[in-house]
C-alpha positions as CSV (number, residue, x, y, z in Angstrom):
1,X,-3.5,-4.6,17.2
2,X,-2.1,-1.3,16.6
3,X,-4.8,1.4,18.5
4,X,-3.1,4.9,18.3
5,X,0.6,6.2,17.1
6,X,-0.3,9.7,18.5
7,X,2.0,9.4,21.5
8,X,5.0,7.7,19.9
9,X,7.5,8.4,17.6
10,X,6.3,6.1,15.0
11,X,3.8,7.4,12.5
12,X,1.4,5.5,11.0
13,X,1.2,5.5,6.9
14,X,-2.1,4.4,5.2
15,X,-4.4,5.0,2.0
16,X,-6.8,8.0,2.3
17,X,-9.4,5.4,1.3
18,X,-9.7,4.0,5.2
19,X,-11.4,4.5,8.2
20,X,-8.7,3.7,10.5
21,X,-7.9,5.5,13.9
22,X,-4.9,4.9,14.3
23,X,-3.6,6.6,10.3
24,X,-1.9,9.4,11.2
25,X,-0.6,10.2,7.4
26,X,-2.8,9.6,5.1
27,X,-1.8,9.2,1.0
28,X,-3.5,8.5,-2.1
29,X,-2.1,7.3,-5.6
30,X,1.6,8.3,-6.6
31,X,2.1,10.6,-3.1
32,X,5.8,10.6,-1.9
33,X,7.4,10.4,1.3
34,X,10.4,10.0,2.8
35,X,10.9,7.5,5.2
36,X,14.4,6.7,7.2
37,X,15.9,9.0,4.6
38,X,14.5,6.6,1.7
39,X,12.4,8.4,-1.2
40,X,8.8,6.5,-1.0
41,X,6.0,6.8,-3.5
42,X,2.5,5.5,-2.8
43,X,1.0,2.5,-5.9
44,X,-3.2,2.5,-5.7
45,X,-3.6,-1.3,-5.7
46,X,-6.9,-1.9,-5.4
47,X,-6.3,-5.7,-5.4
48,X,-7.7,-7.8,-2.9
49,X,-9.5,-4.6,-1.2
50,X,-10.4,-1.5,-3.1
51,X,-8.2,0.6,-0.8
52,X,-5.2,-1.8,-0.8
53,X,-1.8,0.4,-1.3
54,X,1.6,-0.7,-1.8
55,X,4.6,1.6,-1.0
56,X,7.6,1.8,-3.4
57,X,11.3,3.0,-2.6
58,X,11.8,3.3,-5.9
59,X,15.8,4.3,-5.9
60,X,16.4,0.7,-3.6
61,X,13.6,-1.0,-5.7
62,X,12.1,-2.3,-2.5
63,X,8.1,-2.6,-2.8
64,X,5.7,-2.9,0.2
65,X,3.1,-5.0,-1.7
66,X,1.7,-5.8,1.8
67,X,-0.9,-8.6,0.6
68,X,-1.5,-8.3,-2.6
69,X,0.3,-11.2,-4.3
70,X,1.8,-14.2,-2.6
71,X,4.1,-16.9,-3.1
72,X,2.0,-19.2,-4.0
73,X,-0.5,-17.1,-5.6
74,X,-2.6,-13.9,-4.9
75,X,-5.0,-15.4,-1.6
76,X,-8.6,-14.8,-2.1
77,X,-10.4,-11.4,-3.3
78,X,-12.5,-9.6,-1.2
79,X,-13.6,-6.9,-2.7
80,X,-12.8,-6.6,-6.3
81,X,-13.1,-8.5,-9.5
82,X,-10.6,-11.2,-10.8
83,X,-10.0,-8.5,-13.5
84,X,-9.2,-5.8,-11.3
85,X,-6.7,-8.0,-9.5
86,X,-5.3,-8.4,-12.8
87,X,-5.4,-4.4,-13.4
88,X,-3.6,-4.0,-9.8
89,X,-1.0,-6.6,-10.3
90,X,0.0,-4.4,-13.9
91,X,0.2,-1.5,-11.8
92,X,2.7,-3.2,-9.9
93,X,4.9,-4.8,-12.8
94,X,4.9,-1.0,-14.6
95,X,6.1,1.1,-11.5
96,X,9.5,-1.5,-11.2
């Protein structure tokens, strides 16, 4: 488990949305960043948690969907409605 970036070169990227320590850059909905010279832009996917984010390197069109849809499906919802699953997944398919 990840507990703090503070004292290493690595910085932590999350959603502005959690309570986690160990965040050290937090983003909302369309913010860019660069990371390993690679443009980044931040997709609100409040799929299987309201605060779920996917990143985008949208020159390579790479997406960081983390766990938001799955081979074999999208896993079980947590937190939000099969409809705004539906609404998140959208999201994704307009952005690429």
């Amino acid at each position: 488990m990840l507990t703090s970036s503070k004292d290493s070169s690595v910085r932590v990227i999350g959603s502005e949305q959690e309570a986690i320590p160990s965040i050290d850059i937090d983003v909302g909905d369309n913010a860019e960043f660069e990371v390993l010279g690679h443009n980044a832009r931040v997709i609100a996917v409040p799929a299987r948690t309201l605060d779920h984010v996917a990143f985008l390197l949208p020159d390579e069109l790479i997406l960081f969907g983390g766990d938001t849809l799955f081979a074999a499906g999208c896993g079980r919802l947590f937190e939000v409605t099969a409809m705004q699953m539906l609404d998140a997944l959208g999201r994704l398919r307009v952005q690429l």
